[in-house]
N, CA, C and O atoms as a GROMACS GRO file, in nm:
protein
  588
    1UNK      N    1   0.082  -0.117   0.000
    1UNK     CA    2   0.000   0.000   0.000
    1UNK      C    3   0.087   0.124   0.000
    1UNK      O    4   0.201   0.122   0.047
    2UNK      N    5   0.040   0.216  -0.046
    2UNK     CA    6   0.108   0.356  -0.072
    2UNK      C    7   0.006   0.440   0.000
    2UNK      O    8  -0.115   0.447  -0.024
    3UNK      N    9   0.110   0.536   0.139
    3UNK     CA   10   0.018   0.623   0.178
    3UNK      C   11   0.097   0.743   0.201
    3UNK      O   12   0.214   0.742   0.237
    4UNK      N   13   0.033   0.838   0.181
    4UNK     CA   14   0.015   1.018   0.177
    4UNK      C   15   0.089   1.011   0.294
    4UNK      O   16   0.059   0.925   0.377
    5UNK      N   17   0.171   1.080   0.313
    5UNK     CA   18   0.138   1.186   0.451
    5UNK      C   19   0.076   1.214   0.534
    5UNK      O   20  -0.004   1.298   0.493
    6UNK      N   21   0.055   1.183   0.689
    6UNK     CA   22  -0.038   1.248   0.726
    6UNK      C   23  -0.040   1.382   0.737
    6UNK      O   24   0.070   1.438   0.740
    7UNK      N   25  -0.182   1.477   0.747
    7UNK     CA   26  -0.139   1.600   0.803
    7UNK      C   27  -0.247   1.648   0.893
    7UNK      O   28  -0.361   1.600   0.898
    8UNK      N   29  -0.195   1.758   0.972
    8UNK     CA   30  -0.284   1.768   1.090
    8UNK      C   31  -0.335   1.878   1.104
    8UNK      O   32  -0.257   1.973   1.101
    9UNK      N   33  -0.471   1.904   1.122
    9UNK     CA   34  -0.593   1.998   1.177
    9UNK      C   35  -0.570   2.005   1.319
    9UNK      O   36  -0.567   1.911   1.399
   10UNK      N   37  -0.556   2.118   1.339
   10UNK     CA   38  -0.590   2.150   1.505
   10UNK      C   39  -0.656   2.300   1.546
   10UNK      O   40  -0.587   2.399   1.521
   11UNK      N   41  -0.748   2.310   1.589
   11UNK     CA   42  -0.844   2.390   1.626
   11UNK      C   43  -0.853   2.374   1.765
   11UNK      O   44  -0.832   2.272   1.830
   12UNK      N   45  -0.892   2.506   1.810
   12UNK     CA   46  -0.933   2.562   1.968
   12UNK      C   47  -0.949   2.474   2.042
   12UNK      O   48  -0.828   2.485   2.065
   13UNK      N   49  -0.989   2.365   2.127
   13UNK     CA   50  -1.078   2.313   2.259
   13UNK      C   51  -1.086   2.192   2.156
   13UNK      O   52  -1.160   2.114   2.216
   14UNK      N   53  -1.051   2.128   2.024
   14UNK     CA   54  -1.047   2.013   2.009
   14UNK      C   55  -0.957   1.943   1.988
   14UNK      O   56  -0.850   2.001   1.971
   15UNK      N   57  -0.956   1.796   1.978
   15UNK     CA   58  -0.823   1.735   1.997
   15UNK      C   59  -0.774   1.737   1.828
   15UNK      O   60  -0.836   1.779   1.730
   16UNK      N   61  -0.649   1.679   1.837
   16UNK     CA   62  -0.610   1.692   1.724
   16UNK      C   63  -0.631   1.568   1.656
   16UNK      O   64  -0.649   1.467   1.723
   17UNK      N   65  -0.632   1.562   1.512
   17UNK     CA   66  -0.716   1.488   1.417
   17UNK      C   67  -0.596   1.463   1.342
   17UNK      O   68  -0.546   1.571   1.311
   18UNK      N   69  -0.506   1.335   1.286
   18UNK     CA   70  -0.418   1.315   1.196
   18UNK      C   71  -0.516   1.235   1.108
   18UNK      O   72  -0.598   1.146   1.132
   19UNK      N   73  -0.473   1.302   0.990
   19UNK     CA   74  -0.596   1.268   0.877
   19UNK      C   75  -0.449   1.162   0.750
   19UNK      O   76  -0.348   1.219   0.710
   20UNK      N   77  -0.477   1.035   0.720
   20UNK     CA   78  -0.399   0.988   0.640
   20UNK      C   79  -0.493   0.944   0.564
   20UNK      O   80  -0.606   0.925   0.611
   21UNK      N   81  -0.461   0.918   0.426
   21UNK     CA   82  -0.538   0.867   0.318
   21UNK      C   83  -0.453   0.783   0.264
   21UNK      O   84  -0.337   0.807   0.296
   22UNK      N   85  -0.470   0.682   0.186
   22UNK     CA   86  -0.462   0.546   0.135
   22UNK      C   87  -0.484   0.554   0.001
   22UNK      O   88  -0.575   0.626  -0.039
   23UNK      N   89  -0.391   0.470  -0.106
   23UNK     CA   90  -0.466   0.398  -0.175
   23UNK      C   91  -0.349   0.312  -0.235
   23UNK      O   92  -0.226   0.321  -0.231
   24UNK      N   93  -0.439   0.226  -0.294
   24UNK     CA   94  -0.363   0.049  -0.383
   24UNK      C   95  -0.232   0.104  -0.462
   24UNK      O   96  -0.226   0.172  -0.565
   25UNK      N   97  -0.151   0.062  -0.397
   25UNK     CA   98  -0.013   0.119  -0.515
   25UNK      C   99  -0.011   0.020  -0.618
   25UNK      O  100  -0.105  -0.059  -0.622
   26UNK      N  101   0.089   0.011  -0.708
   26UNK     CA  102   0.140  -0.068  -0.857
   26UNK      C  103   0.028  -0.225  -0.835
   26UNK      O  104   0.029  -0.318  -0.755
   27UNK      N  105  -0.029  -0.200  -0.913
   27UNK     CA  106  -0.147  -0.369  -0.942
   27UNK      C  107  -0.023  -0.479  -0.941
   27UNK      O  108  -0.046  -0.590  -0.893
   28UNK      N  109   0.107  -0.450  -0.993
   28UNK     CA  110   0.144  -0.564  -0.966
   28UNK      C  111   0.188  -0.614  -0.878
   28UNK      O  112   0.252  -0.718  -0.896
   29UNK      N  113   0.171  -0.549  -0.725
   29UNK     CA  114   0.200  -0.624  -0.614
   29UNK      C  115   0.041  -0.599  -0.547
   29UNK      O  116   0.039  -0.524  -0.449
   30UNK      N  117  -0.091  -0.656  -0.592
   30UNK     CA  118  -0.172  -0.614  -0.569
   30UNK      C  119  -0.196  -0.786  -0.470
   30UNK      O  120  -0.128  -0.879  -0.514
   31UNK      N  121  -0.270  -0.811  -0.371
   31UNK     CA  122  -0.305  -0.942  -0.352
   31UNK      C  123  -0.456  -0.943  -0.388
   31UNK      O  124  -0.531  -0.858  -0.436
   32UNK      N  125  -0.479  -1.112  -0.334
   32UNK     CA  126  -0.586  -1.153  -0.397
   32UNK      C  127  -0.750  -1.072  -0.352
   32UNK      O  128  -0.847  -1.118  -0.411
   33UNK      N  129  -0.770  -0.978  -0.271
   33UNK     CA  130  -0.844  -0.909  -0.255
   33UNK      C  131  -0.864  -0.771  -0.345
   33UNK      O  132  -0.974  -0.735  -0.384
   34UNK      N  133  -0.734  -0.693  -0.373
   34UNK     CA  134  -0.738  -0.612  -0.528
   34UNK      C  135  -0.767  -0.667  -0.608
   34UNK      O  136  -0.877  -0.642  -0.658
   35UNK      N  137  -0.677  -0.778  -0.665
   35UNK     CA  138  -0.710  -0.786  -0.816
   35UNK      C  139  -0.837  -0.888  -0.768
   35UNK      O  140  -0.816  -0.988  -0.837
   36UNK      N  141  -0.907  -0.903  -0.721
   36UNK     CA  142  -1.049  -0.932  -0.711
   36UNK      C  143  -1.156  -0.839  -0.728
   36UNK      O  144  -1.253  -0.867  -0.798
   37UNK      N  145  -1.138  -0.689  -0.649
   37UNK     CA  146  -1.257  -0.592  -0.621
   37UNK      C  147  -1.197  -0.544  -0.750
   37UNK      O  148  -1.195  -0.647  -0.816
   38UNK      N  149  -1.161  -0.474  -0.806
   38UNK     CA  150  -1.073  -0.370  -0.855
   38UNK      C  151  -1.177  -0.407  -1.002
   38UNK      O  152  -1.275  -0.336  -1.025
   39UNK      N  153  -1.140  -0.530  -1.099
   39UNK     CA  154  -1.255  -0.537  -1.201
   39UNK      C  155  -1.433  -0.495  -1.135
   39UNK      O  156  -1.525  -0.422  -1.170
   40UNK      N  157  -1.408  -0.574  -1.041
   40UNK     CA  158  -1.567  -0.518  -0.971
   40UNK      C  159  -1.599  -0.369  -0.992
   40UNK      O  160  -1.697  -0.333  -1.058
   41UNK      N  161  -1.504  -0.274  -0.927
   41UNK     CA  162  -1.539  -0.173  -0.931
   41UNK      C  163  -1.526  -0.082  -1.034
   41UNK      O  164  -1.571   0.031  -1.049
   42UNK      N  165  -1.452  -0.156  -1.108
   42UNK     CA  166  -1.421  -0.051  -1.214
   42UNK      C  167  -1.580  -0.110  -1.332
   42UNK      O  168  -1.641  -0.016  -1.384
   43UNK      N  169  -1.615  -0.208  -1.354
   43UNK     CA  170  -1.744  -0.204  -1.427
   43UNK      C  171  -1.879  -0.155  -1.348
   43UNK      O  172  -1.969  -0.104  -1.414
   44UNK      N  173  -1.892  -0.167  -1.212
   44UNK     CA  174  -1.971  -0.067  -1.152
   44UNK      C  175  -1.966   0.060  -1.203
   44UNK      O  176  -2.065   0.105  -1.261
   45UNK      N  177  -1.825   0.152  -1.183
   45UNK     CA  178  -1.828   0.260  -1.249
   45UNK      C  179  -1.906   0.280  -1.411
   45UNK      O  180  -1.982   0.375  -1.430
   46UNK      N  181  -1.876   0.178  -1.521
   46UNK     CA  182  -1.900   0.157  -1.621
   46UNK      C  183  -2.054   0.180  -1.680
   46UNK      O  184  -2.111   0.256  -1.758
   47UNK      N  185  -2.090   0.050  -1.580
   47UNK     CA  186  -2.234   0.063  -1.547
   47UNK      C  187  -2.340   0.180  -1.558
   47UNK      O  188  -2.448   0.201  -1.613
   48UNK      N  189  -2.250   0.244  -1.476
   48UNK     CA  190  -2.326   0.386  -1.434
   48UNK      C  191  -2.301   0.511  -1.555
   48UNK      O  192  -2.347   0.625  -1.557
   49UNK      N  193  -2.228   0.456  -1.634
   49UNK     CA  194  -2.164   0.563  -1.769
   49UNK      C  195  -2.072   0.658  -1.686
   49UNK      O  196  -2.073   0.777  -1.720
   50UNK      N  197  -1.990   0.620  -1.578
   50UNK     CA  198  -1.918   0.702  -1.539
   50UNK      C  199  -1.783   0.665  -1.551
   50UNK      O  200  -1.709   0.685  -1.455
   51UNK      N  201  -1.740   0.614  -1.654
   51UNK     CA  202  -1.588   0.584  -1.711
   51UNK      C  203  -1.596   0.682  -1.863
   51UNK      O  204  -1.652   0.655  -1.969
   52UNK      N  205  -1.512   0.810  -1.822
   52UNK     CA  206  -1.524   0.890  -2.002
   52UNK      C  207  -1.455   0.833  -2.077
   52UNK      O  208  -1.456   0.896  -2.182
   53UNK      N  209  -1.398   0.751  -2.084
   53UNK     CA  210  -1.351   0.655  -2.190
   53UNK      C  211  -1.294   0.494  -2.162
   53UNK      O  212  -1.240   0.448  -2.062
   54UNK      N  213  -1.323   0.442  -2.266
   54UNK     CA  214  -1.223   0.259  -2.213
   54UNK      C  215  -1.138   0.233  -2.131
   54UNK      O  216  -1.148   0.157  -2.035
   55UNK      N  217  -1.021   0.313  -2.173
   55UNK     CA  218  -0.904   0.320  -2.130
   55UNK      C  219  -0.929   0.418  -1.972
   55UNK      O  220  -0.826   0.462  -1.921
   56UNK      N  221  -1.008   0.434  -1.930
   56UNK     CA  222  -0.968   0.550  -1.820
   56UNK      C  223  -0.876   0.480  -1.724
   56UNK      O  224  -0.824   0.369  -1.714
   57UNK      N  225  -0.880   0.606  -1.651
   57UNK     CA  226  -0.786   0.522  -1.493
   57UNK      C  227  -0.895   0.531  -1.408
   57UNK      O  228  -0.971   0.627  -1.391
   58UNK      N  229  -0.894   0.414  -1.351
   58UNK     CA  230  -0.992   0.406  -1.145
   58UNK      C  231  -0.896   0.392  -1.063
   58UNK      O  232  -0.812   0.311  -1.103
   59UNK      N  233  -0.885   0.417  -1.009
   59UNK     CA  234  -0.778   0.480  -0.881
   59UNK      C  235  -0.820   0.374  -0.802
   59UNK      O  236  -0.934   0.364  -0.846
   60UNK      N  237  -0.810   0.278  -0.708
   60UNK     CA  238  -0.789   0.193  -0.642
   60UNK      C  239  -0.763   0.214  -0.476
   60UNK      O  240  -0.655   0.191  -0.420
   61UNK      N  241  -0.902   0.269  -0.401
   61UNK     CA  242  -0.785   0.327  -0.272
   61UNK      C  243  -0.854   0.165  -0.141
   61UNK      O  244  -0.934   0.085  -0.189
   62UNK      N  245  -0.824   0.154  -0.047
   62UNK     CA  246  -0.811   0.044   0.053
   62UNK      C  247  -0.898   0.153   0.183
   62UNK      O  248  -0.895   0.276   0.178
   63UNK      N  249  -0.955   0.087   0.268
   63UNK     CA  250  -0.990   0.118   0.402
   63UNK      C  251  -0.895   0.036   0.485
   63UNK      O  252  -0.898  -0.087   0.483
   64UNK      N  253  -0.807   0.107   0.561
   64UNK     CA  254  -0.698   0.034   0.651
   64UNK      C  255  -0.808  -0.010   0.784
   64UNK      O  256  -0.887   0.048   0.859
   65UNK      N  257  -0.771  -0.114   0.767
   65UNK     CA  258  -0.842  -0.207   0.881
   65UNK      C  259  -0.995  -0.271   0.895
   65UNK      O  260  -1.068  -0.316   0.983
   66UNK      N  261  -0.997  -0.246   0.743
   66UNK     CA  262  -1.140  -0.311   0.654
   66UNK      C  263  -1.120  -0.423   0.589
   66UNK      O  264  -1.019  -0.486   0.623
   67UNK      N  265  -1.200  -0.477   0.487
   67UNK     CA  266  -1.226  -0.541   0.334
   67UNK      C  267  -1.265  -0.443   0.253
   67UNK      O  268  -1.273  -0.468   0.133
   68UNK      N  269  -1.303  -0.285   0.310
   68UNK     CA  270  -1.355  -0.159   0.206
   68UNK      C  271  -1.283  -0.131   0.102
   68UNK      O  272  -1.167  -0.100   0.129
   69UNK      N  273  -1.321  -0.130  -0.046
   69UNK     CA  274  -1.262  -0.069  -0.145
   69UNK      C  275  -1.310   0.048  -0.187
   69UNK      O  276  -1.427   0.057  -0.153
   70UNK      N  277  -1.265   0.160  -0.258
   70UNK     CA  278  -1.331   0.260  -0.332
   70UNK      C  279  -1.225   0.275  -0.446
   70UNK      O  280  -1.103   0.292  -0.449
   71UNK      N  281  -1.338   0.260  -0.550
   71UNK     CA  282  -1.267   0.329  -0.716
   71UNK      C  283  -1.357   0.437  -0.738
   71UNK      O  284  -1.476   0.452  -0.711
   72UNK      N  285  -1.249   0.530  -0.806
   72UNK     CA  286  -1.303   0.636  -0.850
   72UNK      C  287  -1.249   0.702  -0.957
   72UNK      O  288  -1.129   0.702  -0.982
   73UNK      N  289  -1.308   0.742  -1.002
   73UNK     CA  290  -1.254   0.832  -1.112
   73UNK      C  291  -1.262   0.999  -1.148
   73UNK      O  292  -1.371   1.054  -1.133
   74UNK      N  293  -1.158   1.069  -1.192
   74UNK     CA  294  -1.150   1.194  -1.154
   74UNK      C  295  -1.161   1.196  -1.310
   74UNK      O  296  -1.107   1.114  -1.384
   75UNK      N  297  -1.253   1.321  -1.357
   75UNK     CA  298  -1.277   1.372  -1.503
   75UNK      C  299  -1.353   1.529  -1.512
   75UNK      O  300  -1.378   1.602  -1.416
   76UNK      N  301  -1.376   1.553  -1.640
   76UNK     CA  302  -1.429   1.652  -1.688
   76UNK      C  303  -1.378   1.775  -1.686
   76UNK      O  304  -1.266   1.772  -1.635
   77UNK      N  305  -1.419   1.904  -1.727
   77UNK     CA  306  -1.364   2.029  -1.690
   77UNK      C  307  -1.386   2.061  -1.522
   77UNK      O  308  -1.320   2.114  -1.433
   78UNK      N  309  -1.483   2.015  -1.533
   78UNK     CA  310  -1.500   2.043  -1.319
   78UNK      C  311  -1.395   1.964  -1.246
   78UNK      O  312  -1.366   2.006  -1.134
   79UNK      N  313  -1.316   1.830  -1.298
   79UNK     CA  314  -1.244   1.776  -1.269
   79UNK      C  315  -1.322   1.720  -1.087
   79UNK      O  316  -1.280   1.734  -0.972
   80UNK      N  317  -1.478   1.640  -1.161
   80UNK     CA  318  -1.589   1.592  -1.064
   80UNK      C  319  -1.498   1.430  -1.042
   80UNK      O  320  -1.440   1.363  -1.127
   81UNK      N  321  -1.515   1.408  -0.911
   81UNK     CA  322  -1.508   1.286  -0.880
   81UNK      C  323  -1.657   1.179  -0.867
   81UNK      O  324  -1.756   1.201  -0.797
   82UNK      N  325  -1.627   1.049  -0.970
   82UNK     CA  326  -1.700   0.947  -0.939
   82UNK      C  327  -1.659   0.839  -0.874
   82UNK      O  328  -1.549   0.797  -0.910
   83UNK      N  329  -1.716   0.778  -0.785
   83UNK     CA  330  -1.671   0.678  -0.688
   83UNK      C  331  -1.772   0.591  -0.679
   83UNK      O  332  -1.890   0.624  -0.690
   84UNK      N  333  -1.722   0.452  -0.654
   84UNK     CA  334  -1.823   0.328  -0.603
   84UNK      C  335  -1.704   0.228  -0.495
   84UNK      O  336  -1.582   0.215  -0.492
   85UNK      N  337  -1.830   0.169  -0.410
   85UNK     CA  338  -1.783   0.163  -0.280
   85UNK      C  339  -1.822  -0.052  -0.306
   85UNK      O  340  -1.917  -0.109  -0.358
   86UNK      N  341  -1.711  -0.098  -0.248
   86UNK     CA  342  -1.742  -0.297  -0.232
   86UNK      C  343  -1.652  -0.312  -0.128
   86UNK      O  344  -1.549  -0.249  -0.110
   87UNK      N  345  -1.705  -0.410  -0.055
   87UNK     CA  346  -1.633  -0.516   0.022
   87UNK      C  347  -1.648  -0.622   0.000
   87UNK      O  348  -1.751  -0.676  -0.041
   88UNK      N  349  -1.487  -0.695   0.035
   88UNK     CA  350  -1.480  -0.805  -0.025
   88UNK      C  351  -1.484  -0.913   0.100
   88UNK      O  352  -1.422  -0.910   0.206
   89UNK      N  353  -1.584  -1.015   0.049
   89UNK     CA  354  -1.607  -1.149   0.123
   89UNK      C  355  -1.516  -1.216   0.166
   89UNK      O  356  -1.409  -1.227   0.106
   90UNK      N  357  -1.543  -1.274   0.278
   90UNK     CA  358  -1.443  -1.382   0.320
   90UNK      C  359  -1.417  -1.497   0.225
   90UNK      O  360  -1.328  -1.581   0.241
   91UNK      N  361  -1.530  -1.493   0.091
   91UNK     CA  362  -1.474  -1.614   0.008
   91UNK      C  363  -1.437  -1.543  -0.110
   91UNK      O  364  -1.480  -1.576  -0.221
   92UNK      N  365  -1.344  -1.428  -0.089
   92UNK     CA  366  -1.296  -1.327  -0.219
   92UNK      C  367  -1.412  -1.268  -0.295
   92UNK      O  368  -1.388  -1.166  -0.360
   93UNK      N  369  -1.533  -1.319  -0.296
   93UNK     CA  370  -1.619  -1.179  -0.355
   93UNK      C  371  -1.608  -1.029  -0.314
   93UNK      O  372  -1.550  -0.956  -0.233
   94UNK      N  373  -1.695  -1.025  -0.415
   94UNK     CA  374  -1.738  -0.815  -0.380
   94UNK      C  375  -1.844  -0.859  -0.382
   94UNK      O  376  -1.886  -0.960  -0.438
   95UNK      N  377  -1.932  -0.726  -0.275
   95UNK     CA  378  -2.045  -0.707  -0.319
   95UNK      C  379  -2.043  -0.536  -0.310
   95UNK      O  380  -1.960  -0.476  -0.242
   96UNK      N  381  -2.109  -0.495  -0.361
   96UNK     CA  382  -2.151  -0.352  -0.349
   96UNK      C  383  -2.227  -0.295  -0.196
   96UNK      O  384  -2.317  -0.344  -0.128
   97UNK      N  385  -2.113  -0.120  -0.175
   97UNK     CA  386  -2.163  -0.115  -0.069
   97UNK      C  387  -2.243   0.043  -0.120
   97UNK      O  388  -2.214   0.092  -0.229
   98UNK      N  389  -2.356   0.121  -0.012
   98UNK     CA  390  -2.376   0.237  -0.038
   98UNK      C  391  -2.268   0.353  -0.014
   98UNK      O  392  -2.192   0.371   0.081
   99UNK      N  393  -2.283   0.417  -0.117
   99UNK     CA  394  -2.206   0.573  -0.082
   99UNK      C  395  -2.197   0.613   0.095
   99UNK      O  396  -2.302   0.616   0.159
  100UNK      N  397  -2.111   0.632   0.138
  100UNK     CA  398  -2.080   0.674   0.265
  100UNK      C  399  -2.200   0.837   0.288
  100UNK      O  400  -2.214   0.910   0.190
  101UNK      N  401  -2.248   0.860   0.377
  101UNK     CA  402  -2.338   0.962   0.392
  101UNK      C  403  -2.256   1.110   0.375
  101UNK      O  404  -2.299   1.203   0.307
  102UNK      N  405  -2.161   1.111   0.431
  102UNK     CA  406  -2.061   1.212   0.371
  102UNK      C  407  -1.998   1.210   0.214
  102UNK      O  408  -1.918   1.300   0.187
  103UNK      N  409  -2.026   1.127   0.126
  103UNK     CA  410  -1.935   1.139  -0.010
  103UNK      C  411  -2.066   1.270  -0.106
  103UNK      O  412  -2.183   1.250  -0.137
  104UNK      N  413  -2.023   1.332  -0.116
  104UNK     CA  414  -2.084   1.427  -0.232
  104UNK      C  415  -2.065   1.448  -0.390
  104UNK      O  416  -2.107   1.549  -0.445
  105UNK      N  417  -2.009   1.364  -0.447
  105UNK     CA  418  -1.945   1.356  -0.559
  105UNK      C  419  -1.880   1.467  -0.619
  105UNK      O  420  -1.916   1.518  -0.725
  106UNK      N  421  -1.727   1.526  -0.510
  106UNK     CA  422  -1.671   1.624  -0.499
  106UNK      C  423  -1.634   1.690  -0.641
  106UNK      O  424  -1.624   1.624  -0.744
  107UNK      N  425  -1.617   1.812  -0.633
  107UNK     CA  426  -1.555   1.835  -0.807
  107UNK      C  427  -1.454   1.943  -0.724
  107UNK      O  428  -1.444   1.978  -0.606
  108UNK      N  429  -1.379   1.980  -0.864
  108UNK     CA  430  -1.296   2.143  -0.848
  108UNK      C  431  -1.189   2.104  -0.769
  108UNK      O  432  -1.123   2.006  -0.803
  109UNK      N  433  -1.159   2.171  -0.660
  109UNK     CA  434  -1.039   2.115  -0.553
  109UNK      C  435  -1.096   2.062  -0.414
  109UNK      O  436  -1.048   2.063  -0.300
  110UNK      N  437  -1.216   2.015  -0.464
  110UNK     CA  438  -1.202   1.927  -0.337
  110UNK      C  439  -1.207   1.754  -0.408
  110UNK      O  440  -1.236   1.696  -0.513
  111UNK      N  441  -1.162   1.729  -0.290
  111UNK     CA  442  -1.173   1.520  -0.335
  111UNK      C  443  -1.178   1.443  -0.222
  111UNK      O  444  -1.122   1.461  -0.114
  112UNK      N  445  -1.282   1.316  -0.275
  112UNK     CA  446  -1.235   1.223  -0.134
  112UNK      C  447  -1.185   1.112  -0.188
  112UNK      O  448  -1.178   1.065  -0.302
  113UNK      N  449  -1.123   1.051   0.009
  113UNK     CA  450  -1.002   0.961  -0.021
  113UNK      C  451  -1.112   0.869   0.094
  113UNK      O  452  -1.216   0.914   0.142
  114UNK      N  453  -1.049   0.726   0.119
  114UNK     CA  454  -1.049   0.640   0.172
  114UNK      C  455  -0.956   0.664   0.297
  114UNK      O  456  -0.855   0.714   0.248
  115UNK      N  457  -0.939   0.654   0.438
  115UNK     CA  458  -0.832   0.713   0.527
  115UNK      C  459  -0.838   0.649   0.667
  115UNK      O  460  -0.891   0.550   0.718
  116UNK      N  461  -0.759   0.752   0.708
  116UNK     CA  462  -0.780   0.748   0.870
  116UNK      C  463  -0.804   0.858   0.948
  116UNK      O  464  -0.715   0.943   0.955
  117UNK      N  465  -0.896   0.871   1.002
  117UNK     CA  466  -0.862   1.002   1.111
  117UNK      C  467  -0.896   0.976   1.265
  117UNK      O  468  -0.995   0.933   1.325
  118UNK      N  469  -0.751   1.027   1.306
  118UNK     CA  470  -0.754   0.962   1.453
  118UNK      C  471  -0.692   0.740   1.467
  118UNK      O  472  -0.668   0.665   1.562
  119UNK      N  473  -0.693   0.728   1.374
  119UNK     CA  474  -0.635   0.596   1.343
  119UNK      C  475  -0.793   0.516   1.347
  119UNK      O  476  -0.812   0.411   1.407
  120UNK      N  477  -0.888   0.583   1.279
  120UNK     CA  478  -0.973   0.525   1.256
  120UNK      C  479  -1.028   0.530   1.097
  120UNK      O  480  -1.001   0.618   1.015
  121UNK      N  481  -1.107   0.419   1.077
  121UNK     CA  482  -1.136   0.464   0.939
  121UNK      C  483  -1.240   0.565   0.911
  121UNK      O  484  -1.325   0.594   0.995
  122UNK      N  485  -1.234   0.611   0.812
  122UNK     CA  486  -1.320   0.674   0.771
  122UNK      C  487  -1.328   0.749   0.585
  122UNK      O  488  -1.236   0.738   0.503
  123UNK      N  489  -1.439   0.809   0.563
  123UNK     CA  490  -1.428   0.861   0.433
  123UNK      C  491  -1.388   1.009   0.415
  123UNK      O  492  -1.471   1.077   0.476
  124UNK      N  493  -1.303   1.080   0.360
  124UNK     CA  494  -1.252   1.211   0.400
  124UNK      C  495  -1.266   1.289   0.307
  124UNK      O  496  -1.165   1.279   0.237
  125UNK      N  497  -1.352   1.380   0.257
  125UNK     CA  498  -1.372   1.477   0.164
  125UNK      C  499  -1.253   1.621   0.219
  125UNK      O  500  -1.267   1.668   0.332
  126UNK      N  501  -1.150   1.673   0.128
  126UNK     CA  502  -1.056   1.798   0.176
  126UNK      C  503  -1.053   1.856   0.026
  126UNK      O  504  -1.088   1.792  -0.073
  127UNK      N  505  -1.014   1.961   0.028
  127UNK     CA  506  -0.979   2.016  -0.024
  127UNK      C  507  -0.988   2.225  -0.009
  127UNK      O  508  -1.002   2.281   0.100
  128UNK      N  509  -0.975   2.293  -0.132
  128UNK     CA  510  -0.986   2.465  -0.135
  128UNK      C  511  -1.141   2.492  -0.173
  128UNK      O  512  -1.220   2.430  -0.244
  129UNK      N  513  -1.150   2.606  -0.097
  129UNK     CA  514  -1.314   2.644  -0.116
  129UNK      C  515  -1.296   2.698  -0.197
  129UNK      O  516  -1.406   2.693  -0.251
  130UNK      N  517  -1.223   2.768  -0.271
  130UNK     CA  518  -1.235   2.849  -0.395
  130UNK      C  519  -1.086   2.918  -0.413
  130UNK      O  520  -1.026   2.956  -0.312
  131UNK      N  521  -1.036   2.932  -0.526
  131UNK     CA  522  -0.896   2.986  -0.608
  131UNK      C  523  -0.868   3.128  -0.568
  131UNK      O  524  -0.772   3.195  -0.607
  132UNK      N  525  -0.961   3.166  -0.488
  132UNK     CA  526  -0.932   3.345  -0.467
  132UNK      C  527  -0.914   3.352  -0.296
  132UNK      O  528  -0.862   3.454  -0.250
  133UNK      N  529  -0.950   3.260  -0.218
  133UNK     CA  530  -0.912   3.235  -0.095
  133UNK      C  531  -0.812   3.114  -0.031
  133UNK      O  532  -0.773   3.024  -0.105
  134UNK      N  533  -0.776   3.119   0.102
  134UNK     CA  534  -0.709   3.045   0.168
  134UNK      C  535  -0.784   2.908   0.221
  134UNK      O  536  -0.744   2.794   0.243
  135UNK      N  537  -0.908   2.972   0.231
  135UNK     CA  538  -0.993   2.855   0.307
  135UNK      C  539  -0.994   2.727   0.270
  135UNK      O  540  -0.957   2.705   0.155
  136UNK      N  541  -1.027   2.633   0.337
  136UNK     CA  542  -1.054   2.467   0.299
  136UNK      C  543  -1.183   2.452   0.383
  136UNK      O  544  -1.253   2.515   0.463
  137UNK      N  545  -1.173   2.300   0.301
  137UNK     CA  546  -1.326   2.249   0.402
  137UNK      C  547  -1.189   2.090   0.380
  137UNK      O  548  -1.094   2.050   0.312
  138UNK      N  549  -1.280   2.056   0.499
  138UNK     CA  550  -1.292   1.858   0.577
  138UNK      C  551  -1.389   1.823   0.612
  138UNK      O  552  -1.431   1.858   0.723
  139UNK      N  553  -1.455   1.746   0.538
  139UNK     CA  554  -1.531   1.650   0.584
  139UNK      C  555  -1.504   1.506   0.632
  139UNK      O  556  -1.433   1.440   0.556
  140UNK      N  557  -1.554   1.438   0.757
  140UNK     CA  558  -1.495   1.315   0.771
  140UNK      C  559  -1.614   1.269   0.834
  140UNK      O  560  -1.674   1.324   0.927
  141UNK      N  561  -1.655   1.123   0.751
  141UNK     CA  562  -1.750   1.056   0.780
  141UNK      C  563  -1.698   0.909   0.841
  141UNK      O  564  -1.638   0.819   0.781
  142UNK      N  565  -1.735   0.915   0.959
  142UNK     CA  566  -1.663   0.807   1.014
  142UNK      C  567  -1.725   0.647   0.993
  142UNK      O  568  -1.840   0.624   1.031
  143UNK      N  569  -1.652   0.554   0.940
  143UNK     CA  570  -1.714   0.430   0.862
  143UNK      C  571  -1.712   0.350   0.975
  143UNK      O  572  -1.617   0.337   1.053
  144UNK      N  573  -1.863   0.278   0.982
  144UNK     CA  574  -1.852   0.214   1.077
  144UNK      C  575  -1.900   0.045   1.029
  144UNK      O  576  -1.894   0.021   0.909
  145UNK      N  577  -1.932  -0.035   1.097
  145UNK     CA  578  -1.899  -0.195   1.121
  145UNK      C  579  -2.036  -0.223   1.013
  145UNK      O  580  -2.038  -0.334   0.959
  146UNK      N  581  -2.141  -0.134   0.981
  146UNK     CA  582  -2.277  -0.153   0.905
  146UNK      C  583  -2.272  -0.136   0.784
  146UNK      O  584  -2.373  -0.154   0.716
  147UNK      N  585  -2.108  -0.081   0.706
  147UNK     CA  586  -2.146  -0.091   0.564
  147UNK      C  587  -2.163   0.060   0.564
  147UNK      O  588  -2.198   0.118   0.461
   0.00000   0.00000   0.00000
């Protein structure tokens, strides 16, 4: 696995939050749980007409301390993210899971990742509120044991 950096939020009277994100490095050291979900998710995407071409890339990211996968794909002039969510079975299936209640199908400079915050999992929408300010937004939807 290949992971980011963490980096850290800290605000007034709350604790501090190390936010790391994840995802599947080189397929060819992928094990049998990638190269299992990974076709899954990438024709889910398909499905949905959300691959802009054959060839695209799906990004491949892991939930550390799951079976959670998310592919997604980044396109268009809005440079909108599409994502679909599987876990994989104890007998190597996928099945499809719902969108996390926090995923918004980010565009522009924001994006979400698959992560940790606090060394927990969760789904993490970050990015710039807009090109003429400093500001950001974080969202973190914390994934729990129900899918």
């Amino acid at each position: 696995m290949e992971q980011v950096p963490a980096a850290v939020w800290k605000s007034a009277g709350s604790p501090n939050l190390s936010v790391a994100t994840v995802k599947a490095g080189d397929p060819r050291g992928w094990g049998p749980h990638e190269t299992a979900v990974y076709p899954f998710l990438r024709n889910a995407l398909d499905a949905r007409g959300l691959l802009p071409a054959p060839d695209s890339v799906v990004e491949l990211q892991h939930l550390p301390g799951t079976q959670v996968y998310m592919g997604r794909t980044v396109a268009g002039t809005a440079e909108c993210q599409s994502s679909t969510f599987a876990e994989v079975e104890p007998d190597g299936s996928a099945r499809a899971l719902p969108e996390p209640p926090g995923y918004t199908a980010p565009c522009w400079n924001v994006q979400g990742n698959l992560g940790t915050v606090s060394d927990r999992p969760a789904y993490i929408e970050t990015g710039t509120v807009s090109s003429t300010t400093n500001g950001t937004v974080t969202r973190v939807t914390p994934w729990t044991a129900a899918g």
